[in-house]
C-alpha positions as CSV (number, residue, x, y, z in Angstrom):
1,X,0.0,0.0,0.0
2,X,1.7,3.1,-1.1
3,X,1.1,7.0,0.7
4,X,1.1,9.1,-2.4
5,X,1.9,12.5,-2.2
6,X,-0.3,15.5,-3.9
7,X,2.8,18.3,-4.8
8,X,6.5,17.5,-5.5
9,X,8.8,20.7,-4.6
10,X,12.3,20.4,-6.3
11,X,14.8,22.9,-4.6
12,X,17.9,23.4,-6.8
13,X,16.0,22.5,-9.8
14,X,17.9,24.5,-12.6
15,X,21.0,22.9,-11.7
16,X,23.1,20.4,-12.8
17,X,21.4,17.1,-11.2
18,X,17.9,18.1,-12.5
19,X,19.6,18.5,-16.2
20,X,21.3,15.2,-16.1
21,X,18.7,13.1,-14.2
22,X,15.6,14.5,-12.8
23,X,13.9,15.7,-15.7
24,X,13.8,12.6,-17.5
25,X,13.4,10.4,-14.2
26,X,9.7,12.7,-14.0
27,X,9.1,11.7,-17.6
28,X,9.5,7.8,-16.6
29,X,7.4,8.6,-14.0
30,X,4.6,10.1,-15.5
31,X,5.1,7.1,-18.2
32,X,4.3,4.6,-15.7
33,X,1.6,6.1,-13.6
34,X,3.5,7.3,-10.2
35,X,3.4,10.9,-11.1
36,X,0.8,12.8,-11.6
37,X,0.8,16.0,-8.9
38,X,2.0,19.7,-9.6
39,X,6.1,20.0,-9.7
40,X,7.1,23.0,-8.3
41,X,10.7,23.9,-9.2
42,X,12.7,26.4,-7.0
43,X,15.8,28.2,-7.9
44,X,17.2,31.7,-8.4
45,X,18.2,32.0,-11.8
46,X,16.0,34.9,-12.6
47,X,13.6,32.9,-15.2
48,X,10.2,32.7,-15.3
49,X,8.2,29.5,-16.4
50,X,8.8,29.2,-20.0
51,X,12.2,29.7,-19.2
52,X,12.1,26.8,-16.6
53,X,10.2,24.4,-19.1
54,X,12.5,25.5,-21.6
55,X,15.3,24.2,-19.5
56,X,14.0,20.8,-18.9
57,X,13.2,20.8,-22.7
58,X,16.8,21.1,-23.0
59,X,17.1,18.2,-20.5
60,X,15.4,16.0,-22.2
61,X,17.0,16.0,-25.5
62,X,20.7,15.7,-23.9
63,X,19.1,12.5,-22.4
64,X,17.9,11.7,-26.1
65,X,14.0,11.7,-25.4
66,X,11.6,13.4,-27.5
67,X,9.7,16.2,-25.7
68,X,7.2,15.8,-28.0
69,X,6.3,12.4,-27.0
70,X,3.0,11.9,-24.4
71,X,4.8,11.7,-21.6
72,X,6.8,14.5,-21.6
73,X,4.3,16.9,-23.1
74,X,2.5,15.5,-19.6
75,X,5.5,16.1,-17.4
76,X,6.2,19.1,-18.7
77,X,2.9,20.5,-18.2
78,X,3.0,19.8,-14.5
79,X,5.8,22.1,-14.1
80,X,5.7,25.7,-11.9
81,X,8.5,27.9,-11.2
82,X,9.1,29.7,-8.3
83,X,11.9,32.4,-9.1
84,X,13.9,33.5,-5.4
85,X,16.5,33.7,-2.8
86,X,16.5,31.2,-0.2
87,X,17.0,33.4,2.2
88,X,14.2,35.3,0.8
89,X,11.3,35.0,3.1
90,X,9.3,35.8,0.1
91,X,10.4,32.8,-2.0
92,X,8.8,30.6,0.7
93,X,5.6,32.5,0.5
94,X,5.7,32.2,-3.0
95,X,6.2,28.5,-2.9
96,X,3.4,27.8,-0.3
97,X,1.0,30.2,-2.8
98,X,1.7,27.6,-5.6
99,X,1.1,24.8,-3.4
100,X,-2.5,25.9,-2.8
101,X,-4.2,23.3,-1.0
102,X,-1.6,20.5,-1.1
103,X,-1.3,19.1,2.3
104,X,1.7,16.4,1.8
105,X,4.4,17.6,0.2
106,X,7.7,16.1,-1.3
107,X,10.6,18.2,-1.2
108,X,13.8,17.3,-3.5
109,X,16.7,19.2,-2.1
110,X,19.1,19.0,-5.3
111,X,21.3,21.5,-3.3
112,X,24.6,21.4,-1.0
113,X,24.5,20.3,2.3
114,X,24.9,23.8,3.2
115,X,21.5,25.0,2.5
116,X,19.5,22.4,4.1
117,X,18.8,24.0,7.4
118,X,17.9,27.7,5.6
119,X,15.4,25.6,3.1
120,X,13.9,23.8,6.1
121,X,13.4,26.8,8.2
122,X,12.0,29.0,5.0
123,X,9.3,25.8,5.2
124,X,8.5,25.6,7.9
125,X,8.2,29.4,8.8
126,X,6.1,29.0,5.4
127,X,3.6,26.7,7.5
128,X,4.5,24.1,5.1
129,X,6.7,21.4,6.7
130,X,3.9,19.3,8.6
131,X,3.0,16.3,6.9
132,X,5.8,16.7,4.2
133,X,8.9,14.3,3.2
134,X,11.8,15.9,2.6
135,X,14.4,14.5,0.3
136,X,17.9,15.0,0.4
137,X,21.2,14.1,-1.6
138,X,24.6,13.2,-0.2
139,X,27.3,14.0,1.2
140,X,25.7,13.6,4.0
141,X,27.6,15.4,6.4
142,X,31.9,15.3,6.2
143,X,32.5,13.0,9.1
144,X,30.6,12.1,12.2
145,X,30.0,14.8,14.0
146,X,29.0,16.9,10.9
147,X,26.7,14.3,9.7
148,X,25.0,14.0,13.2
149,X,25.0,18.0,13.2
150,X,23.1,17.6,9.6
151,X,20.9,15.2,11.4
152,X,19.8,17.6,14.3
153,X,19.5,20.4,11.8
154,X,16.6,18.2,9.7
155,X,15.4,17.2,12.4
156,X,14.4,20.9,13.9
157,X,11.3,20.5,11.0
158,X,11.0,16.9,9.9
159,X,11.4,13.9,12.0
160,X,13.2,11.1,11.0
161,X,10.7,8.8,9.4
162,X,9.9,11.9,6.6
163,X,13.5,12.2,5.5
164,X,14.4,10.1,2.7
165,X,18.3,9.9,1.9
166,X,19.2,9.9,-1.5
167,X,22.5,7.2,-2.6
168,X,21.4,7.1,-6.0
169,X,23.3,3.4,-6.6
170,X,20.5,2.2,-4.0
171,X,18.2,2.6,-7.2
172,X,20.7,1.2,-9.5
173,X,18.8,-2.2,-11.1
174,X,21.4,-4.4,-10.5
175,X,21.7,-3.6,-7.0
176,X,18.3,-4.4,-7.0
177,X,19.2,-7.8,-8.4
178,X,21.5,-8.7,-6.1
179,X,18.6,-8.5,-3.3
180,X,16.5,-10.8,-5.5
181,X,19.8,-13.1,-6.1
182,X,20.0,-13.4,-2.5
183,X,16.7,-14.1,-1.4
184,X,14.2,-15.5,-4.4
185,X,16.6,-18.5,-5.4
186,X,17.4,-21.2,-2.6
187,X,20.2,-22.4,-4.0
188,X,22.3,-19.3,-3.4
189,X,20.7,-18.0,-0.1
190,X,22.2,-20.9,2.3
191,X,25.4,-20.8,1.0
192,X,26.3,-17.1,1.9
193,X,27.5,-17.4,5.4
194,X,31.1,-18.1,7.1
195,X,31.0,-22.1,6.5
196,X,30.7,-21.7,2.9
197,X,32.4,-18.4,2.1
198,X,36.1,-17.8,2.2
199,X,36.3,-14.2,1.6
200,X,34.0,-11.3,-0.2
201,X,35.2,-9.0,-2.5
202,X,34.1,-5.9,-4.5
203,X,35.7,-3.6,-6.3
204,X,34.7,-0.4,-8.2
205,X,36.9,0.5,-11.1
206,X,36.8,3.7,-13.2
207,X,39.1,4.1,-16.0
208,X,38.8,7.8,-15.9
209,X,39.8,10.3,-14.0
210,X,38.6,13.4,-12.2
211,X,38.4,15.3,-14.9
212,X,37.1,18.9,-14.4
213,X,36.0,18.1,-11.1
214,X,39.1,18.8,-9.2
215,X,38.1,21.6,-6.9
216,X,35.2,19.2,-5.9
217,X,37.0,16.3,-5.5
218,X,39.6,17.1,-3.7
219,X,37.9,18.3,-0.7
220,X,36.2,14.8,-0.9
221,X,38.5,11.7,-2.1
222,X,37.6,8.3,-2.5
223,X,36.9,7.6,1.3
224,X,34.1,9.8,1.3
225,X,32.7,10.3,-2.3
226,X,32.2,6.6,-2.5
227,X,33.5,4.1,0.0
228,X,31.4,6.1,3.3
229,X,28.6,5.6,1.6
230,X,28.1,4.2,-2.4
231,X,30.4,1.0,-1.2
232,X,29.0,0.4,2.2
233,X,25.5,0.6,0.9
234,X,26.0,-2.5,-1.8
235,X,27.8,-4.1,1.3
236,X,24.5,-3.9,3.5
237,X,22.9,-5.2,0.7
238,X,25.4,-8.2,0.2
239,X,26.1,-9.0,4.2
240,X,22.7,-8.1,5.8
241,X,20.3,-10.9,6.8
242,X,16.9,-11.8,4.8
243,X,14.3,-9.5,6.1
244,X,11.6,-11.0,8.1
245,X,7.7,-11.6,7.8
246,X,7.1,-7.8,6.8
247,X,9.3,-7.8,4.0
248,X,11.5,-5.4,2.8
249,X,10.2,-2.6,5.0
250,X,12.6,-4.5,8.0
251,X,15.3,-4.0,5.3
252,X,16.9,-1.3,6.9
253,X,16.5,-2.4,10.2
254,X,19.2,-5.5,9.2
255,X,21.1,-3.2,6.8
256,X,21.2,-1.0,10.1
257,X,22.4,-3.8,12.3
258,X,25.3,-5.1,10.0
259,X,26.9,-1.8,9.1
260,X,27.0,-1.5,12.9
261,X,28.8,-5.0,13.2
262,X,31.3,-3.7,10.9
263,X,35.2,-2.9,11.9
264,X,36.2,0.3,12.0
265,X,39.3,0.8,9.3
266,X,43.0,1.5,10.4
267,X,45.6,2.2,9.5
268,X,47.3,-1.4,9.0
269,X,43.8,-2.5,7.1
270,X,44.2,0.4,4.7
271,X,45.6,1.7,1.4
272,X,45.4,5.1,0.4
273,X,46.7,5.9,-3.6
274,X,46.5,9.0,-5.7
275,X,47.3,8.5,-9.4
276,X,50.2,10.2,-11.4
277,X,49.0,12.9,-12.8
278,X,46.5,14.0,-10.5
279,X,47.8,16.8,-9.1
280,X,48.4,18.9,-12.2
281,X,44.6,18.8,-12.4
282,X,42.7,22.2,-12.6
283,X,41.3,22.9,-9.1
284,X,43.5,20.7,-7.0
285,X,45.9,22.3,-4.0
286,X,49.5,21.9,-4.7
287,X,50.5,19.0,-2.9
288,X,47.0,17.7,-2.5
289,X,47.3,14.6,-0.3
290,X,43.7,13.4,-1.6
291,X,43.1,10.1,-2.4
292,X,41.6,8.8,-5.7
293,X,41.9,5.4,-4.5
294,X,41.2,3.3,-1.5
295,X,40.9,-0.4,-0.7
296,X,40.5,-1.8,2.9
297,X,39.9,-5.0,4.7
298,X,36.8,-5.8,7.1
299,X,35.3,-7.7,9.0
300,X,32.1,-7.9,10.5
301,X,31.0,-9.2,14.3
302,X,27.9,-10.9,13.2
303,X,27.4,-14.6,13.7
304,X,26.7,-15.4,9.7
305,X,30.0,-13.5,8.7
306,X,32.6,-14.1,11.5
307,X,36.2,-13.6,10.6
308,X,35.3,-13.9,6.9
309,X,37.6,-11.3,5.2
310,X,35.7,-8.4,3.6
311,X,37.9,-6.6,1.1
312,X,36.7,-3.4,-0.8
313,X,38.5,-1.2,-3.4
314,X,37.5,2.0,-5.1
315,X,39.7,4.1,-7.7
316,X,39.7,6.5,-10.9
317,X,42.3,5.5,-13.7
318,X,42.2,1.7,-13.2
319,X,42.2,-0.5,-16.4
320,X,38.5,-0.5,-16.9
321,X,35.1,0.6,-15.5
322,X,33.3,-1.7,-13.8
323,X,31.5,-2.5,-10.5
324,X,31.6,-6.2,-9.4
325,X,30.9,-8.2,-6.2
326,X,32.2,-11.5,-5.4
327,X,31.9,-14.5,-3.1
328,X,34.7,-16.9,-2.9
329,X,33.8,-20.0,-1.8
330,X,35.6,-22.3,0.4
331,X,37.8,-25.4,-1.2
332,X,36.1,-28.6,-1.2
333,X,37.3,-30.7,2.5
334,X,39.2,-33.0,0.2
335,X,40.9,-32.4,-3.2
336,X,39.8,-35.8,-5.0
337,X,41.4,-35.1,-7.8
338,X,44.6,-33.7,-7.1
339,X,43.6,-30.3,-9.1
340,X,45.5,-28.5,-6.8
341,X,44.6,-24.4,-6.4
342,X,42.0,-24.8,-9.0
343,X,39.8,-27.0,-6.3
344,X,38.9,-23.7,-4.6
345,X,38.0,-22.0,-7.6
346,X,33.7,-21.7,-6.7
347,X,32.9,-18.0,-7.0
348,X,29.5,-16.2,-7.0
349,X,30.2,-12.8,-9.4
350,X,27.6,-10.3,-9.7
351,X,28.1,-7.2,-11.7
352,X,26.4,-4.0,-10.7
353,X,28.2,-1.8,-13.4
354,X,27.8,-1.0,-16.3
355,X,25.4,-3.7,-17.3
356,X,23.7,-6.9,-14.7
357,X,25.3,-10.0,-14.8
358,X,25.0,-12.8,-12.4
359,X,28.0,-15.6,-12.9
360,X,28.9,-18.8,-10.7
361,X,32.1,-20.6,-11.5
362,X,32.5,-24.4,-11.0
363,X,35.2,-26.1,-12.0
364,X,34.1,-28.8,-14.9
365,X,36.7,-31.3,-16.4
366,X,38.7,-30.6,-19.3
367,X,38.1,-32.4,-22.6
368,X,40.3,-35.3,-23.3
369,X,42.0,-38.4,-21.6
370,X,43.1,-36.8,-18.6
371,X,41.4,-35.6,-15.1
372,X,41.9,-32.0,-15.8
373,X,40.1,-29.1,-14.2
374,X,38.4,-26.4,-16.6
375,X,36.7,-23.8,-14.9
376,X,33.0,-22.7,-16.3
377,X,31.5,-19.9,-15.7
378,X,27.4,-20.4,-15.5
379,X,26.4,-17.2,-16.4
380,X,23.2,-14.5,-16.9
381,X,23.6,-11.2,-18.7
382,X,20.3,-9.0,-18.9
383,X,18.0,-9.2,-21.3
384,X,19.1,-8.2,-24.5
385,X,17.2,-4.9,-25.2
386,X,15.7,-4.4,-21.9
387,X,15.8,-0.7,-20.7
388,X,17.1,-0.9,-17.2
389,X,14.8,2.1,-15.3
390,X,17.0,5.2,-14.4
391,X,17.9,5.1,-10.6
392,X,16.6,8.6,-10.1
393,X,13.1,7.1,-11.5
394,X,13.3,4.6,-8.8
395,X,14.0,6.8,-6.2
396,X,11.9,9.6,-6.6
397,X,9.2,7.2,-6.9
398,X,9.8,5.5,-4.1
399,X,9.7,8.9,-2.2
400,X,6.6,9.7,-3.9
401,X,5.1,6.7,-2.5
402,X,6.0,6.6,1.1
403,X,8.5,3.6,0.3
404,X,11.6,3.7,2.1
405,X,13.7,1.0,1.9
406,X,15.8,2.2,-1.1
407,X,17.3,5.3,1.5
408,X,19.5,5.5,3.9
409,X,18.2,5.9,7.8
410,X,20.3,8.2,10.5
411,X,21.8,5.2,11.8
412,X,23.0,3.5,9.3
413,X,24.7,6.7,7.9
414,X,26.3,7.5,11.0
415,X,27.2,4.1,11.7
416,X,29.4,4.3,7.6
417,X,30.8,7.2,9.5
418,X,32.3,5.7,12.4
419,X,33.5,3.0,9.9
420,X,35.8,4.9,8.0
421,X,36.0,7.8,10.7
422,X,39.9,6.1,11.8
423,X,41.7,6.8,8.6
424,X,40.2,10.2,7.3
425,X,42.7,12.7,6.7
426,X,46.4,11.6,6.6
427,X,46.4,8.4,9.2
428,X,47.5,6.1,6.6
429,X,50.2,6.8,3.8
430,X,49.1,8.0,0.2
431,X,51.1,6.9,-2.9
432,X,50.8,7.2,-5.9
433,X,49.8,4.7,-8.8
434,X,50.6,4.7,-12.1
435,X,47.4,5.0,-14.9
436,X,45.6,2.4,-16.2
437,X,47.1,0.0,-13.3
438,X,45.2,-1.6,-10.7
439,X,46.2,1.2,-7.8
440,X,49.2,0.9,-5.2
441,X,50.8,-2.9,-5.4
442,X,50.9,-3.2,-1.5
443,X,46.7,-3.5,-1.6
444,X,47.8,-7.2,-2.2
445,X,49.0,-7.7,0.8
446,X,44.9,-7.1,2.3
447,X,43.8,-10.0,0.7
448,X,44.2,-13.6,2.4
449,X,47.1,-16.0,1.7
450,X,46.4,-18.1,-1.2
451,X,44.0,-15.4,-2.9
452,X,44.5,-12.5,-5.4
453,X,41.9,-9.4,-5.9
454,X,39.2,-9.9,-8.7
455,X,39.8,-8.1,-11.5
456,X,36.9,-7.0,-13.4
457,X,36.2,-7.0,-16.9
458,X,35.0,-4.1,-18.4
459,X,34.7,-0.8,-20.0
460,X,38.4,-0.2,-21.0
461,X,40.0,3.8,-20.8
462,X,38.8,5.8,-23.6
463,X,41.5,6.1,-26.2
């Protein structure tokens, strides 16, 4: 049973995110139903409402849809503009005047951090923040204490169970996939636990750089851009326990619970790498010690994944772009015929970027006269032609609905926090790694004797 709301409020919305994603994730929703209340964009960019409409016009064809097509021309006539500064009074006034009689609002902060506790004030000093959701987008918060000081400042006008955190790979459909590979097929579900599963691995590779970002970046790195919160949210998804009788709306409550079980990095469990070149980039400080790569070893205190090794690695400029998880199984308890390494070979592969694949590796026997191992990879890879529905499409649907299991809850965010909280800043070493390789050699050394790091294939370097 869904809670639908009757206005949607976009803050931010002639900006960058709204150009790249939320136009055309409205147009999917009005395709399929979910949307069908007024959108009320808010910005101060001194257009009125053609303007505005002529902006997401604009969007639409750098995403390659037709404006013209039903429903856009729909979408797009559910658009208002309200024109002001946010530390305007007015604006607010303005905003509620357009609202009319809407009594539960969705708000879409596209907006720093920054301005959250000016927007929620100018609501709620509007007389418009009871009975509203407000959505926001990350970072949320720097560290701990700035993300618990984020937290108190939302919750002055919204309580927690009407903020809905946006980490847009939650709506990713493969991450999706991986809930259903876990939980719909009981083949796969019993074997992921610490009698079965030797270590866990993901890694998530980009074979580009920063680009023009620099003066973003590097007051961020890849501790906190991704790791904090992108990589510990597929990790929830890949360690928590199955939900119980009320479905996925306990989801978070176990994604909660085994964040919370996890180790807190250090030092001795962490590699820090910056790539050569990346200081000469527009925007970065001389000297930058920022980090465009990290991997790390966990562990998590729960009893289904006790002193399993958890590995994670996250870098720009690494031979290809891809996002993969991986189980490695255990070796069989006896080797019966004398294969050797190749014995412990089971793996469970699931790709989450760029495209969905699902793989389990067995080890077959090799054509011919001999006993000879050949591994086999039994393998799905989406549907040819399907359309994989944009992440923002599934997340500001959910929102729209009352659904929250696809964001992120106080706890769980603060509990990322206090994970990598040990090694931000300069606590462990940075060095730098050549381009196109696979980041600083000594990551080796995190994984267990006898094993290597996945490498993903992928999406090679532009050339």
């Amino acid at each position: 049973m869904t809670d639908q709301v009757d206005a949607l409020v976009i803050f931010g919305a002639t900006g960058d995110l709204a150009k790249l994603e939320t136009f055309p994730a409205l147009v999917g929703l009005v395709d399929r139903g979910v949307l069908n209340v007024p959108v009320i964009g808010v910005a101060k960019s001194g257009w009125g409402l053609d303007q505005f409409r002529d902006y997401a016009q604009a969007s639409l064809r750098l995403n390659e849809m037709d404006p013209a097509s039903p429903a856009a021309t729909r979408m797009l006539g559910l658009l208002n503009y309200v024109d002001g500064d946010l530390d305007d009074p007015a604006t607010y006034e303005a905003m509620s005047k357009e609202l009319g009689a809407a009594q539960r609002v969705l708000y879409y902060l596209e907006v720093p951090p920054s301005l959250f506790g000016r927007i929620a004030d100018g609501i709620a000093a509007a007389g418009r923040a009871q009975n509203a959701r407000v959505m926001v987008e990350k970072p949320f918060g720097t560290d701990l204490v700035s993300a618990q000081q984020l937290n108190a400042t939302i919750h002055q006008h919204f309580p927690e169970e009407s903020v809905y955190r946006v980490d847009h790979w939650l709506g990713l459909e493969p991450v999706e996939d991986l809930l259903f590979v876990r939980f719909a097929n009981s083949i796969v579900e019993p074997l992921l636990r610490r009698e079965h599963v030797s270590s866990i691995q993901i890694t998530m590779a980009e074979a580009f750089d920063v680009a023009d970002r620099g003066s973003f970046y590097d007051k961020t790195g890849a501790i906190r851009d991704v790791l904090q919160n992108h990589m510990l949210q597929v990790l929830a998804t890949v360690l928590a326990d199955p939900p119980d009788g009320s479905g996925l709306s306990s989801w978070r409550d176990v994604k909660s619970q085994i964040i919370g079980a996890l180790t807190p990095m250090s030092k001795e469990t962490t590699v820090r790498g910056q790539y050569d070149g990346y200081l000469d980039v527009a925007g970065v400080a001389p000297g930058s010690t920022t980090e465009t790569y990290v991997a790390v070893r966990l562990m998590a205190e729960s009893w289904r994944w006790a002193d399993v090794p958890i590995l994670i690695r996250a870098g720009k400029c690494l031979p290809v772009t891809a996002t993969e998880v991986v189980f490695r199984f255990r070796k069989p308890p006896h080797d019966t015929f004398g294969i050797g390494a190749e014995s412990g070979s089971n793996q469970l592969r699931v790709r989450i970027y760029p495209d969905d694949q699902v793989g389990i590796t067995v080890v077959g026997k090799k054509p011919g006269p001999d006993l000879a191992p050949q591994l086999r990879e039994l393998a799905y890879i989406g549907q040819a032609g399907a359309q994989m529905m944009r992440p923002y499409d599934r997340l500001i649907g959910a929102a729209l609905n009352g659904e929250r299991y696809l964001f992120a809850r106080q706890d769980t965010v603060e509990a990322a926090w206090r994970v990598v909280q040990p090694v931000l800043g300069d606590v462990v070493p940075l060095q730098v790694y050549a381009r196109a390789s696979w980041g600083p050699t000594n990551a080796a050394a995190l994984v267990p004797y006898g094993e290597s790091w996945h490498d993903p294939a992928g999406e090679p370097p532009a050339t």
